[in-house]
C-alpha positions as CSV (number, residue, x, y, z in Angstrom):
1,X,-21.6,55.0,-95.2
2,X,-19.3,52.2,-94.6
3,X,-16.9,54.5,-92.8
4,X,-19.3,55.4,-90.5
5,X,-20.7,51.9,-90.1
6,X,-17.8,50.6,-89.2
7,X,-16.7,53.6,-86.3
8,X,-19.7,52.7,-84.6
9,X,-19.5,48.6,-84.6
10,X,-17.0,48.2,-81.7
11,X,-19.6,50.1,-79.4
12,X,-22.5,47.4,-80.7
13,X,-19.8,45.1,-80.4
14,X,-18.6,45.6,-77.0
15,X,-22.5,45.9,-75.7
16,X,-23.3,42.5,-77.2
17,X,-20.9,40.4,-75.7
18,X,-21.2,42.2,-72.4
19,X,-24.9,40.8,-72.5
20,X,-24.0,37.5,-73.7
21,X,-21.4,37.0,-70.7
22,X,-24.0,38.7,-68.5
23,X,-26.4,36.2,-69.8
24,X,-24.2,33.5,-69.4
25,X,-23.4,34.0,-65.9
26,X,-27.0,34.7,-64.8
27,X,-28.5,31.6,-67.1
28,X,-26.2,28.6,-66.7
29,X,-25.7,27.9,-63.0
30,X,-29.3,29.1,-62.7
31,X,-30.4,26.5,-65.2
32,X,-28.2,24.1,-63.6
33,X,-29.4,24.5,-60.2
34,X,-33.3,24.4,-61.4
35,X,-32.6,21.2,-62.7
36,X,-30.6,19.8,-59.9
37,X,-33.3,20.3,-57.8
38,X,-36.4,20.5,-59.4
39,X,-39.8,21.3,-57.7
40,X,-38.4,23.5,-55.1
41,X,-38.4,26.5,-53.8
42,X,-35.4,27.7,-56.0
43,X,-36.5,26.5,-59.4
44,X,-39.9,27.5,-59.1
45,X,-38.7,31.3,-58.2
46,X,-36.2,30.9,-61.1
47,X,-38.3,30.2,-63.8
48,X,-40.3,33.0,-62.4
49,X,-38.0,35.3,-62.8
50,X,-36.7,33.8,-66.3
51,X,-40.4,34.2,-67.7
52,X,-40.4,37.6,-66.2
53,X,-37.4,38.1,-67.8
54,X,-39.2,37.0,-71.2
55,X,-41.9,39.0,-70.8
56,X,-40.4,42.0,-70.1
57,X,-39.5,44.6,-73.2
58,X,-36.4,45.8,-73.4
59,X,-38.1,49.5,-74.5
60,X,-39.7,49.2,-71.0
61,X,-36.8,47.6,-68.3
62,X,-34.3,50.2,-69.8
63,X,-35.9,53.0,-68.5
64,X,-36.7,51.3,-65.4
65,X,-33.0,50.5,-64.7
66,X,-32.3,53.9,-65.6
67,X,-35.1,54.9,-63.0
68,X,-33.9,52.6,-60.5
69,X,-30.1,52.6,-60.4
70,X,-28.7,55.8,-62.3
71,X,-31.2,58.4,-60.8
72,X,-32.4,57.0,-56.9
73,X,-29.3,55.3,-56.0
74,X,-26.9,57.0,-58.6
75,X,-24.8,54.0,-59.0
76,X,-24.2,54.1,-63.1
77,X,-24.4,57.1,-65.3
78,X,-27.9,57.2,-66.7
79,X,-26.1,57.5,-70.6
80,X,-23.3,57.3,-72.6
81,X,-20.2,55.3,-73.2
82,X,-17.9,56.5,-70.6
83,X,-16.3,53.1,-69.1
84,X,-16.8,49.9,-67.6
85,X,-19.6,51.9,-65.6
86,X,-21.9,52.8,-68.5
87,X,-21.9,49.9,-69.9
88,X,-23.7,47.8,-66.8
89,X,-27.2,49.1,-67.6
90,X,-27.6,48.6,-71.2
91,X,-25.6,45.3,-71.0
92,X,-28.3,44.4,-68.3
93,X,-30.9,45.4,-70.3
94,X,-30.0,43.4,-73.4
95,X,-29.0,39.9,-71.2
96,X,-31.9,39.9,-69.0
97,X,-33.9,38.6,-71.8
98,X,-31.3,36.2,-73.1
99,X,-30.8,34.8,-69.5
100,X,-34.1,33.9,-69.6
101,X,-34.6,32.3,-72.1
102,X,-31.1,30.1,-72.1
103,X,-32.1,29.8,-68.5
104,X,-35.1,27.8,-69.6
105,X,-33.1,25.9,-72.1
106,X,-30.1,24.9,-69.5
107,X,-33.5,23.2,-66.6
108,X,-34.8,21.5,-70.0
109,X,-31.5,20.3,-71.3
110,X,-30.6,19.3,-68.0
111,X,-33.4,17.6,-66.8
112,X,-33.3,15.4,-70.0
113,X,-29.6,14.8,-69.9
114,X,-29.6,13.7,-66.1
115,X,-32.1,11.2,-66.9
116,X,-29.6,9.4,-68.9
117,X,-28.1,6.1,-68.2
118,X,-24.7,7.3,-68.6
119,X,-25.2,9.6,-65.4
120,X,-26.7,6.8,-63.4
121,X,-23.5,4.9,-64.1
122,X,-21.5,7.7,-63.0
123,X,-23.4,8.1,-59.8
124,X,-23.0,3.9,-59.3
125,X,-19.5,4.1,-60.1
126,X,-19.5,6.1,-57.3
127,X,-18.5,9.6,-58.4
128,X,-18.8,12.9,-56.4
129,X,-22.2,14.4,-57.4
130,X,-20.7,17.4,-58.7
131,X,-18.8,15.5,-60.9
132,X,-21.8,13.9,-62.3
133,X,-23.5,17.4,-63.0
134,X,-20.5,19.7,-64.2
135,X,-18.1,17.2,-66.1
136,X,-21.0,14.9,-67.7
137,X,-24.4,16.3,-67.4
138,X,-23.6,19.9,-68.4
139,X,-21.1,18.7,-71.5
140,X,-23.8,17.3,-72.5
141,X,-26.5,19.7,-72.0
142,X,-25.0,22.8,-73.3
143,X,-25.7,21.1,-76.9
144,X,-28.9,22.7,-77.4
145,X,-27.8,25.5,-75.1
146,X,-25.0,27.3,-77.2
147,X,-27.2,26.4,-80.6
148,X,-29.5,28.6,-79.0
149,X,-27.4,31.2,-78.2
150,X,-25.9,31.3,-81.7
151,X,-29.6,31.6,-82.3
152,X,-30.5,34.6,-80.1
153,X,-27.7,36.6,-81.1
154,X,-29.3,38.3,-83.9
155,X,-32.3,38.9,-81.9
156,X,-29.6,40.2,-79.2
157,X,-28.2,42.7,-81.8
158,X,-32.1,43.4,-82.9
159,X,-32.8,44.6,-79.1
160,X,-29.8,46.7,-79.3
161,X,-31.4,48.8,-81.3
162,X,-33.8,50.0,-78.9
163,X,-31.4,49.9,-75.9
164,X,-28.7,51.9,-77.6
165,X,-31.2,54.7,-78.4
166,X,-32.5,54.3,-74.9
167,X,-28.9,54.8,-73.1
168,X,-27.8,56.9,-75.9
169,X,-24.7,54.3,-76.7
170,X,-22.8,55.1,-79.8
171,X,-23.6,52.5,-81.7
172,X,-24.7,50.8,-84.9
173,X,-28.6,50.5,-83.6
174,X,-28.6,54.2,-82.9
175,X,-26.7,54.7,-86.1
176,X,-30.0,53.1,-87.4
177,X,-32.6,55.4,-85.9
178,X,-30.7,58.5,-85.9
179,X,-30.6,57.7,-89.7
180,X,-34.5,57.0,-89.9
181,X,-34.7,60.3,-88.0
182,X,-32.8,62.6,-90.2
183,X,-34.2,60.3,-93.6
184,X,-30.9,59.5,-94.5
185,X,-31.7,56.3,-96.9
186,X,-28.2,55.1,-97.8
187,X,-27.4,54.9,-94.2
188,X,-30.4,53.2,-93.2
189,X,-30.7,50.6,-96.2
C-alpha cells in the first residue's frame, strides 16, 4: 500500500501548491486593494466574488469549469494529467475557495493593520503610499494571513479529493475513492 501511496503523492502534490500559488495570486493583492480602498466599487464586487467563491462546492464549480472552458471554448483538456494544461482546471477548482477565503482575511488584516499608529507615522514621515501599504502594512498583515493558510491546507488536500475524481487526476484523493469503490480496506484505512 505504501508503494502505491507514495506513486501517486507528487500528482496531489503538484495540484496543491498549484492552488495555493493560484490562491495566492488571486487573494493577496485582491485583499490588499479592498482594504486600500474600502467602500468602493472594487471591494464591494471583491468580497462578492470571495463569498461566492465560499459558497461555491468544489463538486459543483469543477464540472462547470469543465463545462465552460474544456468543452465550449476547448481551451484545457477536460481530464487527465498531461501538462501544464491540465492542470489549470483542477488547480482552479481547488484555489477558488482558498482565495476566498484568504481574500477575506488579507481586507480584515489590512484594514486593522492600516489603522495603526505606526503607518500614520510612515505616511507623516512622508513616505510614498505604496511604501506604507507593501513594506509596512502587508508585513504586518500577512500574520494572520499565512496562519490561515497553514490552516486551510488540509481542508485544501480534503477538496482534492473530490476534484481529483472529478478531472480524473492521478492522485492520492482518487487513490481514496477508487479504493472505496473496489472495497479495498487496507488502501483506504
Amino acid at each position: 500500500v505504501t508503494e502505491t501511496i507514495l506513486s501517486r503523492l507528487p500528482a496531489t502534490a503538484e495540484l496543491a501548491g498549484a492552488a495555493i500559488l493560484i490562491a495566492i495570486l488571486i487573494a493577496i493583492p485582491a485583499g490588499v486593494l479592498s482594504a486600500v480602498r474600502p467602500r468602493t466599487g472594487f471591494d464591494h464586487a471583491a468580497m462578492f466574488v470571495s463569498l461566492l467563491g465560499v459558497s461555491m462546492p468544489t463538486f459543483w464549480l469543477g464540472p462547470l469549469l469543465i463545462l465552460l472552458f474544456a468543452i465550449r471554448l476547448d481551451w484545457f483538456p477536460v481530464a487527465g494529467r498531461e501538462g501544464l494544461s491540465s492542470l489549470v482546471l483542477p488547480a482552479l477548482t481547488l484555489g477558488a475557495a482558498l482565495a476566498a477565503i484568504l481574500s477575506r482575511m488579507t481586507r480584515s488584516a489590512m484594514l486593522e493593520v492600516v489603522r495603526e499608529e505606526y503607518i500614520t507615522a510612515g505616511r507623516a514621515k512622508g513616505l510614498p503610499e505604496r511604501v506604507v501599504i507593501l513594506k509596512h502594512a502587508l508585513r504586518n498583515a500577512l500574520i494572520p494571513i499565512v496562519t490561515v493558510l497553514g490552516l486551510q491546507i488540509g481542508a485544501l488536500l480534503s477538496g482534492a479529493v473530490i476534484t481529483e475524481k472529478v478531472f480524473a487526476w492521478p492522485g492520492i484523493g482518487r487513490l481514496l475513492v477508487d479504493g472505496i469503490e473496489a472495497r479495498d480496506y487496507p488502501l483506504v484505512q
